[in-house]
N, C-alpha and C positions, 0 to 999 in steps of 0.2 A: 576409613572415616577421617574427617577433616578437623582440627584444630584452629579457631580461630581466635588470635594473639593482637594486640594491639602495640603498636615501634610506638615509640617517644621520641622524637626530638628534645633531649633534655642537652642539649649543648648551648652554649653562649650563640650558634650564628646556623647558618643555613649549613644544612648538610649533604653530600652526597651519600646514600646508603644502597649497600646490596644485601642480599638475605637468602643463603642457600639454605634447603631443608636436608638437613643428612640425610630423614627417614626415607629420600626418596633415591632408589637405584642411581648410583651414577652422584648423584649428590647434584641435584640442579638447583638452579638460578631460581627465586619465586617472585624476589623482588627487586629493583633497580630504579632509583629514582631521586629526584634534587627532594630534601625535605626540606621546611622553612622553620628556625626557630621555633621551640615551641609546639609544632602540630603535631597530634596523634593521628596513625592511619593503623587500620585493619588489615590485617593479611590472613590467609589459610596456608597451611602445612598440614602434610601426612601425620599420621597419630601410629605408633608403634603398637606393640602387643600389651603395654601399659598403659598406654592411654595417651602419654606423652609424645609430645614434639621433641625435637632435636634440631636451634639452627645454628649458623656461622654468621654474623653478621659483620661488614666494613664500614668505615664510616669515614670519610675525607671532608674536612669544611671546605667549604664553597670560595671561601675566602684566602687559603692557606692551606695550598696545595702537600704541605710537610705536615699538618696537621692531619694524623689518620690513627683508626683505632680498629683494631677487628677483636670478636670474643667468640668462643662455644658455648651456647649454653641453653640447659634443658627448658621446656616449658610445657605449660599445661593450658586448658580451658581458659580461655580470656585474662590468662598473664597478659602484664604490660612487661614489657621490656624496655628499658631505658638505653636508647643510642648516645654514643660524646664521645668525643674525642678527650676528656679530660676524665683521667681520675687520678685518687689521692688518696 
């Protein structure tokens, strides 16, 4: 069954972002795409024996090829997850 999560563009600028699902053999690619300041998009990933998602997400601004962030991190039923290349 399927999990579906909502990305955040919570960065200051437009972002590139990818989003592998562990849960799935091999660990594939689900998502890849320019985001725009600000927008939220939906995705689905596999759901484990718990319930839970599992992704990897990258994150480069569009503007500033040096600026990139990647994280692991668990999720569940219509978690949002907040994408940025900044934290503190």
């Amino acid at each position: 069954m399927a999990i579906t999560l909502n990305l955040h563009n919570s960065d200051l600028a437009d972002l590139f972002v990818s989003v592998i699902d562990l849960n799935l053999g091999g660990a594939q690619m689900t998502f890849s795409q320019r985001m725009n300041e600000g927008v939220t998009m939906q995705i689905a990933v596999q759901e484990d024996g718990r319930g839970q998602g599992r992704i990897r997400w990258n994150a480069q601004r569009a503007d500033d090829p040096e600026a990139t962030a990647e994280r692991t991190v668990d999720v569940g039923q219509n978690a949002t997850v907040d994408v940025t290349t900044h934290f503190g």
